[in-house]
C-alpha positions as CSV (number, residue, x, y, z in Angstrom):
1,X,0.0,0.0,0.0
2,X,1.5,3.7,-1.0
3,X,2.1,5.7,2.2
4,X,-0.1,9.0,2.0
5,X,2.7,11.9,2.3
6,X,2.4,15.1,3.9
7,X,3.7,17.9,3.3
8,X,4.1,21.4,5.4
9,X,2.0,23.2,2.3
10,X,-0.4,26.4,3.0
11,X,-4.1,25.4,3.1
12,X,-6.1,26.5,0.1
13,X,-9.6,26.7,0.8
14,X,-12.2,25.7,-2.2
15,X,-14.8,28.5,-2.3
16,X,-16.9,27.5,-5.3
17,X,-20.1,26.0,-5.3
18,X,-19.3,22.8,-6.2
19,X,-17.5,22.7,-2.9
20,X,-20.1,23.4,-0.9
21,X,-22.0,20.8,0.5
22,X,-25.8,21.0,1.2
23,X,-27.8,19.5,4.0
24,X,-30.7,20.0,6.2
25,X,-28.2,22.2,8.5
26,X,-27.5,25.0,5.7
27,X,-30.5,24.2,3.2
28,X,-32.7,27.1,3.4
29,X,-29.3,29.5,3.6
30,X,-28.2,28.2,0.6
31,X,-31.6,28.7,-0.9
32,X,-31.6,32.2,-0.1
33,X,-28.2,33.2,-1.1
34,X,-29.7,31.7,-4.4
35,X,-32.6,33.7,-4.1
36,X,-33.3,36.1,-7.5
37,X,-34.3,38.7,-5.4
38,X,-34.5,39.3,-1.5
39,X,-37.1,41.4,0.7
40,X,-35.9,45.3,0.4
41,X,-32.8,43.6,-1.9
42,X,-30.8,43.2,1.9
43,X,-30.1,39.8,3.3
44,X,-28.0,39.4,6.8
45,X,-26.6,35.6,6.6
46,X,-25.7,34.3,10.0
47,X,-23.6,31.4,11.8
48,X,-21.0,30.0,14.2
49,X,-17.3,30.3,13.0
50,X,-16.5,27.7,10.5
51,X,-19.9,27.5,9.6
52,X,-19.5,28.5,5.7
53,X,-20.4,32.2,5.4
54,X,-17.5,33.8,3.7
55,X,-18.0,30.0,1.8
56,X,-21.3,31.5,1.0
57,X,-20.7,34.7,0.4
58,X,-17.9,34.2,-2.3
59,X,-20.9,31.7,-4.1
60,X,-23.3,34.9,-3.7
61,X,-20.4,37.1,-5.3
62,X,-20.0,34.7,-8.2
63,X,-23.2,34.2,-9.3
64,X,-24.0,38.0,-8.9
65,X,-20.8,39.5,-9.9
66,X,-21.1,41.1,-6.4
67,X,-17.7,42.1,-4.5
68,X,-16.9,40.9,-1.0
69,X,-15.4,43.5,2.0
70,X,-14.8,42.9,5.6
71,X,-16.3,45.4,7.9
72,X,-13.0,46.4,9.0
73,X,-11.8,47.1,5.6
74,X,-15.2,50.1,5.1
75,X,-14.2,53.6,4.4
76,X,-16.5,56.4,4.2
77,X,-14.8,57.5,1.2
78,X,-15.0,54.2,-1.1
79,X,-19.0,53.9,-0.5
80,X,-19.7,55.5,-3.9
81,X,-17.2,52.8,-5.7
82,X,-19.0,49.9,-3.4
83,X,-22.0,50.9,-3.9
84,X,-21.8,50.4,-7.8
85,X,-23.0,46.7,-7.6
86,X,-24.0,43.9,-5.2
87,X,-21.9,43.3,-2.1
88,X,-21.1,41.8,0.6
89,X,-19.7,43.5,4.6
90,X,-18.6,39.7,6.6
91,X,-18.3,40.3,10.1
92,X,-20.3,43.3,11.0
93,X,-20.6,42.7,14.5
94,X,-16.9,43.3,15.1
95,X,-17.2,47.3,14.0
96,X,-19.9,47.4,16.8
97,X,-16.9,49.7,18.7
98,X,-15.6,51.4,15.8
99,X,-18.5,54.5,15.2
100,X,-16.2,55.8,11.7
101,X,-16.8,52.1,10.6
102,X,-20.8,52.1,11.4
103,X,-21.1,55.1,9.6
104,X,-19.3,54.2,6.3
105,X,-21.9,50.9,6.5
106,X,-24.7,53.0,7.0
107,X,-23.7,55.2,4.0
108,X,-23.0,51.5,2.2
109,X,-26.2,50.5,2.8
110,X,-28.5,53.5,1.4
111,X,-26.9,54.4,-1.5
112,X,-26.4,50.5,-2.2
113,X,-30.4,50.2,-2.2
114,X,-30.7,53.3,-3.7
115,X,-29.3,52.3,-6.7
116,X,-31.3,49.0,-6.7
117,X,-28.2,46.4,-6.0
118,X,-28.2,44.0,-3.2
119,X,-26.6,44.3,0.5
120,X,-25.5,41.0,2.0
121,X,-24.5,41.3,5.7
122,X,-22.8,38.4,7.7
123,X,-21.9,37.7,11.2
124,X,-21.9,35.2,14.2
125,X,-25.3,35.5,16.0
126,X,-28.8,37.1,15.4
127,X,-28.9,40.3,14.4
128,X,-30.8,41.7,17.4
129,X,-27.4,40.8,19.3
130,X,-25.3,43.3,17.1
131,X,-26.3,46.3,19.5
132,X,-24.6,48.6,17.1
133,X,-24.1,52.0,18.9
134,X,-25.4,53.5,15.4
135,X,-29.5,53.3,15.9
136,X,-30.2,54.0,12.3
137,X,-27.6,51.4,11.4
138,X,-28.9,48.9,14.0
139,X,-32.5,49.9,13.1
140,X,-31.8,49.3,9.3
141,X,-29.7,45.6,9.7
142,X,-32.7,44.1,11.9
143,X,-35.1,45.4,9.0
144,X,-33.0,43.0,6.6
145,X,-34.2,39.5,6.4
146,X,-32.2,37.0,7.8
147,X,-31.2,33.1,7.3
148,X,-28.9,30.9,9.7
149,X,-26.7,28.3,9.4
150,X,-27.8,25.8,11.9
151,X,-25.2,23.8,14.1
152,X,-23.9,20.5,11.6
153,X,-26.3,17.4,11.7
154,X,-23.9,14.4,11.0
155,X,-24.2,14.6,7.0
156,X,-22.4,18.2,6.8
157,X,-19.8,18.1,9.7
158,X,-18.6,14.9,7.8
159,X,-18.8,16.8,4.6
160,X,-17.0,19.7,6.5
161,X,-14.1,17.6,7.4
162,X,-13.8,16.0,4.1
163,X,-13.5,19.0,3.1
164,X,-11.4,20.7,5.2
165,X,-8.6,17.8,4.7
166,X,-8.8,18.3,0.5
167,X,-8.1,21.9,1.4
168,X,-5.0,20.6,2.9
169,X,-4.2,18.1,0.3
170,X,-4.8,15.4,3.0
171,X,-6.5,12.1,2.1
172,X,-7.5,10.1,5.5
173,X,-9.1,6.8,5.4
174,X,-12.8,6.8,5.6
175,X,-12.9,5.4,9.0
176,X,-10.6,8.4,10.1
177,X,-13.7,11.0,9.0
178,X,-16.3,8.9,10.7
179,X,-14.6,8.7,14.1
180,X,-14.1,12.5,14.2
181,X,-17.6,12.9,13.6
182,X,-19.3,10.9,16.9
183,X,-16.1,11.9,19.2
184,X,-15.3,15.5,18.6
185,X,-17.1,18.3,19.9
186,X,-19.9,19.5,17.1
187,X,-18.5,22.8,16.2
188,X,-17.2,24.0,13.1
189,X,-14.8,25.8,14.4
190,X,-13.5,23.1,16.6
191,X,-13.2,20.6,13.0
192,X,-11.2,23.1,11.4
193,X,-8.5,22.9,14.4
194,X,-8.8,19.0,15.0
195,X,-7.6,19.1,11.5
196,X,-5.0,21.5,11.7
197,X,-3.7,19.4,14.9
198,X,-3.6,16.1,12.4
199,X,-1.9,17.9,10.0
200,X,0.7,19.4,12.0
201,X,1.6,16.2,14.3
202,X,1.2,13.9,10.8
203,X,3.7,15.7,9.6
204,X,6.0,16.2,12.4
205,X,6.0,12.3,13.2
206,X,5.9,11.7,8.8
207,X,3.0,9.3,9.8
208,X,-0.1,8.8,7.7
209,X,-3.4,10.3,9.5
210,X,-4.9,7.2,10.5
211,X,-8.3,6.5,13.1
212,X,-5.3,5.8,16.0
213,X,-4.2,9.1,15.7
214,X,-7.6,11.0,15.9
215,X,-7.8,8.9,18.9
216,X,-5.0,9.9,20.2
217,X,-5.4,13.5,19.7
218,X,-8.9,13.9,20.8
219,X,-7.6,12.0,23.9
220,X,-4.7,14.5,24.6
221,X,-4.8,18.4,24.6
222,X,-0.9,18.8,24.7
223,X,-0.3,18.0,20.8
Protein backbone atom coordinates (compact mmCIF):
# COMPACT_ATOMS: atom_id res chain seq x y z
CA UNK A 1 0.00 0.00 0.00
CA UNK A 2 1.48 3.66 -1.04
CA UNK A 3 2.12 5.71 2.21
CA UNK A 4 -0.07 9.00 2.02
CA UNK A 5 2.65 11.94 2.31
CA UNK A 6 2.43 15.10 3.89
CA UNK A 7 3.72 17.95 3.28
CA UNK A 8 4.09 21.43 5.39
CA UNK A 9 2.03 23.19 2.33
CA UNK A 10 -0.43 26.35 2.97
CA UNK A 11 -4.10 25.37 3.12
CA UNK A 12 -6.08 26.55 0.06
CA UNK A 13 -9.64 26.72 0.81
CA UNK A 14 -12.22 25.74 -2.23
CA UNK A 15 -14.79 28.47 -2.33
CA UNK A 16 -16.91 27.53 -5.29
CA UNK A 17 -20.15 26.04 -5.27
CA UNK A 18 -19.31 22.82 -6.19
CA UNK A 19 -17.51 22.66 -2.92
CA UNK A 20 -20.13 23.41 -0.88
CA UNK A 21 -21.95 20.77 0.48
CA UNK A 22 -25.83 20.96 1.22
CA UNK A 23 -27.79 19.45 4.01
CA UNK A 24 -30.67 19.96 6.16
CA UNK A 25 -28.17 22.21 8.46
CA UNK A 26 -27.47 24.97 5.69
CA UNK A 27 -30.46 24.20 3.24
CA UNK A 28 -32.68 27.14 3.41
CA UNK A 29 -29.28 29.47 3.63
CA UNK A 30 -28.17 28.16 0.57
CA UNK A 31 -31.64 28.70 -0.87
CA UNK A 32 -31.62 32.18 -0.11
CA UNK A 33 -28.20 33.17 -1.13
CA UNK A 34 -29.73 31.66 -4.40
CA UNK A 35 -32.60 33.72 -4.15
CA UNK A 36 -33.34 36.12 -7.53
CA UNK A 37 -34.33 38.72 -5.38
CA UNK A 38 -34.49 39.31 -1.47
CA UNK A 39 -37.09 41.45 0.71
CA UNK A 40 -35.85 45.33 0.41
CA UNK A 41 -32.85 43.58 -1.91
CA UNK A 42 -30.77 43.20 1.90
CA UNK A 43 -30.07 39.78 3.34
CA UNK A 44 -28.02 39.40 6.81
CA UNK A 45 -26.59 35.59 6.64
CA UNK A 46 -25.66 34.32 10.00
CA UNK A 47 -23.59 31.44 11.83
CA UNK A 48 -21.01 30.01 14.18
CA UNK A 49 -17.33 30.27 13.01
CA UNK A 50 -16.47 27.72 10.50
CA UNK A 51 -19.87 27.47 9.61
CA UNK A 52 -19.52 28.49 5.70
CA UNK A 53 -20.42 32.20 5.40
CA UNK A 54 -17.46 33.79 3.70
CA UNK A 55 -17.98 29.99 1.81
CA UNK A 56 -21.35 31.46 1.01
CA UNK A 57 -20.71 34.75 0.38
CA UNK A 58 -17.87 34.22 -2.25
CA UNK A 59 -20.90 31.66 -4.07
CA UNK A 60 -23.34 34.94 -3.70
CA UNK A 61 -20.43 37.08 -5.31
CA UNK A 62 -19.96 34.69 -8.24
CA UNK A 63 -23.21 34.25 -9.34
CA UNK A 64 -24.01 38.02 -8.89
CA UNK A 65 -20.77 39.48 -9.88
CA UNK A 66 -21.10 41.10 -6.40
CA UNK A 67 -17.72 42.11 -4.52
CA UNK A 68 -16.86 40.92 -0.99
CA UNK A 69 -15.41 43.50 2.03
CA UNK A 70 -14.82 42.95 5.60
CA UNK A 71 -16.32 45.41 7.88
CA UNK A 72 -13.02 46.41 9.02
CA UNK A 73 -11.78 47.05 5.61
CA UNK A 74 -15.15 50.08 5.09
CA UNK A 75 -14.23 53.58 4.35
CA UNK A 76 -16.54 56.35 4.21
CA UNK A 77 -14.80 57.52 1.19
CA UNK A 78 -15.00 54.22 -1.07
CA UNK A 79 -18.97 53.89 -0.53
CA UNK A 80 -19.73 55.52 -3.87
CA UNK A 81 -17.17 52.80 -5.72
CA UNK A 82 -18.95 49.95 -3.44
CA UNK A 83 -21.97 50.87 -3.88
CA UNK A 84 -21.83 50.36 -7.80
CA UNK A 85 -23.01 46.70 -7.62
CA UNK A 86 -23.98 43.88 -5.23
CA UNK A 87 -21.88 43.33 -2.08
CA UNK A 88 -21.08 41.83 0.62
CA UNK A 89 -19.74 43.55 4.59
CA UNK A 90 -18.59 39.73 6.63
CA UNK A 91 -18.31 40.34 10.05
CA UNK A 92 -20.28 43.34 10.99
CA UNK A 93 -20.56 42.72 14.50
CA UNK A 94 -16.86 43.26 15.07
CA UNK A 95 -17.22 47.29 14.03
CA UNK A 96 -19.89 47.38 16.83
CA UNK A 97 -16.88 49.70 18.68
CA UNK A 98 -15.59 51.44 15.84
CA UNK A 99 -18.47 54.53 15.18
CA UNK A 100 -16.16 55.75 11.75
CA UNK A 101 -16.83 52.15 10.59
CA UNK A 102 -20.76 52.14 11.35
CA UNK A 103 -21.08 55.08 9.64
CA UNK A 104 -19.33 54.22 6.34
CA UNK A 105 -21.86 50.90 6.46
CA UNK A 106 -24.67 53.04 6.97
CA UNK A 107 -23.70 55.25 4.01
CA UNK A 108 -23.00 51.52 2.21
CA UNK A 109 -26.17 50.47 2.75
CA UNK A 110 -28.53 53.54 1.45
CA UNK A 111 -26.91 54.42 -1.50
CA UNK A 112 -26.40 50.52 -2.21
CA UNK A 113 -30.38 50.17 -2.23
CA UNK A 114 -30.73 53.31 -3.73
CA UNK A 115 -29.26 52.30 -6.71
CA UNK A 116 -31.29 49.00 -6.69
CA UNK A 117 -28.23 46.39 -5.98
CA UNK A 118 -28.20 44.00 -3.23
CA UNK A 119 -26.60 44.30 0.47
CA UNK A 120 -25.45 40.98 1.98
CA UNK A 121 -24.52 41.32 5.66
CA UNK A 122 -22.84 38.42 7.66
CA UNK A 123 -21.94 37.73 11.17
CA UNK A 124 -21.88 35.25 14.22
CA UNK A 125 -25.33 35.50 16.02
CA UNK A 126 -28.81 37.07 15.42
CA UNK A 127 -28.88 40.32 14.39
CA UNK A 128 -30.80 41.73 17.40
CA UNK A 129 -27.39 40.80 19.25
CA UNK A 130 -25.29 43.34 17.06
CA UNK A 131 -26.33 46.33 19.52
CA UNK A 132 -24.57 48.55 17.06
CA UNK A 133 -24.13 52.03 18.93
CA UNK A 134 -25.41 53.49 15.44
CA UNK A 135 -29.49 53.30 15.92
CA UNK A 136 -30.23 54.01 12.29
CA UNK A 137 -27.59 51.44 11.37
CA UNK A 138 -28.89 48.88 14.03
CA UNK A 139 -32.47 49.91 13.12
CA UNK A 140 -31.82 49.27 9.27
CA UNK A 141 -29.65 45.58 9.75
CA UNK A 142 -32.74 44.08 11.85
CA UNK A 143 -35.05 45.41 8.96
CA UNK A 144 -33.05 42.98 6.58
CA UNK A 145 -34.23 39.47 6.38
CA UNK A 146 -32.20 37.01 7.81
CA UNK A 147 -31.21 33.14 7.26
CA UNK A 148 -28.87 30.90 9.66
CA UNK A 149 -26.68 28.31 9.37
CA UNK A 150 -27.82 25.82 11.87
CA UNK A 151 -25.20 23.81 14.09
CA UNK A 152 -23.86 20.52 11.56
CA UNK A 153 -26.27 17.43 11.68
CA UNK A 154 -23.90 14.35 10.96
CA UNK A 155 -24.16 14.56 7.04
CA UNK A 156 -22.39 18.15 6.85
CA UNK A 157 -19.84 18.10 9.65
CA UNK A 158 -18.64 14.93 7.83
CA UNK A 159 -18.80 16.78 4.62
CA UNK A 160 -16.97 19.71 6.47
CA UNK A 161 -14.12 17.58 7.42
CA UNK A 162 -13.80 16.00 4.06
CA UNK A 163 -13.49 19.00 3.06
CA UNK A 164 -11.39 20.66 5.21
CA UNK A 165 -8.63 17.77 4.72
CA UNK A 166 -8.80 18.25 0.54
CA UNK A 167 -8.05 21.89 1.44
CA UNK A 168 -5.04 20.56 2.87
CA UNK A 169 -4.17 18.07 0.30
CA UNK A 170 -4.82 15.37 3.02
CA UNK A 171 -6.51 12.06 2.13
CA UNK A 172 -7.47 10.09 5.51
CA UNK A 173 -9.06 6.81 5.41
CA UNK A 174 -12.85 6.81 5.57
CA UNK A 175 -12.89 5.42 9.03
CA UNK A 176 -10.62 8.41 10.08
CA UNK A 177 -13.74 11.02 9.03
CA UNK A 178 -16.25 8.92 10.66
CA UNK A 179 -14.59 8.68 14.14
CA UNK A 180 -14.12 12.52 14.19
CA UNK A 181 -17.63 12.86 13.59
CA UNK A 182 -19.33 10.89 16.88
CA UNK A 183 -16.13 11.92 19.20
CA UNK A 184 -15.30 15.54 18.62
CA UNK A 185 -17.13 18.29 19.92
CA UNK A 186 -19.86 19.54 17.12
CA UNK A 187 -18.50 22.81 16.25
CA UNK A 188 -17.22 24.03 13.10
CA UNK A 189 -14.78 25.81 14.38
CA UNK A 190 -13.49 23.10 16.57
CA UNK A 191 -13.15 20.57 12.96
CA UNK A 192 -11.18 23.06 11.36
CA UNK A 193 -8.54 22.86 14.44
CA UNK A 194 -8.81 18.97 14.97
CA UNK A 195 -7.65 19.11 11.46
CA UNK A 196 -5.01 21.50 11.71
CA UNK A 197 -3.71 19.35 14.88
CA UNK A 198 -3.57 16.13 12.40
CA UNK A 199 -1.90 17.87 9.97
CA UNK A 200 0.66 19.45 11.99
CA UNK A 201 1.65 16.20 14.30
CA UNK A 202 1.23 13.92 10.82
CA UNK A 203 3.72 15.73 9.63
CA UNK A 204 6.04 16.21 12.39
CA UNK A 205 6.04 12.31 13.18
CA UNK A 206 5.93 11.67 8.85
CA UNK A 207 3.01 9.28 9.82
CA UNK A 208 -0.11 8.78 7.66
CA UNK A 209 -3.41 10.32 9.49
CA UNK A 210 -4.93 7.17 10.55
CA UNK A 211 -8.31 6.54 13.13
CA UNK A 212 -5.30 5.76 16.03
CA UNK A 213 -4.16 9.10 15.69
CA UNK A 214 -7.59 10.95 15.88
CA UNK A 215 -7.83 8.91 18.93
CA UNK A 216 -4.95 9.86 20.19
CA UNK A 217 -5.42 13.47 19.69
CA UNK A 218 -8.85 13.91 20.85
CA UNK A 219 -7.62 11.96 23.93
CA UNK A 220 -4.68 14.51 24.64
CA UNK A 221 -4.82 18.43 24.63
CA UNK A 222 -0.95 18.80 24.67
CA UNK A 223 -0.34 18.04 20.80
Amino acid sequence: MAEQLSFDLPAKTALGREDFFVSPANALAVAMISASSWPGNKLVLTGPAGSGKTHLAHVWAGETGGRIINAHDLRYDAVPDLATGPIAVEDVPFVADNLEKQKALFHLHNLTLAEGHTLLMTGRLAPRFWEMPLPDLQSRIQGAHHVALDPPDDALLCAVLAKLFVDRQLSPKPEVISYLVNHMDRRFDTAAQVVERLDRVALAEKRTITRALAIRLLNDDTL
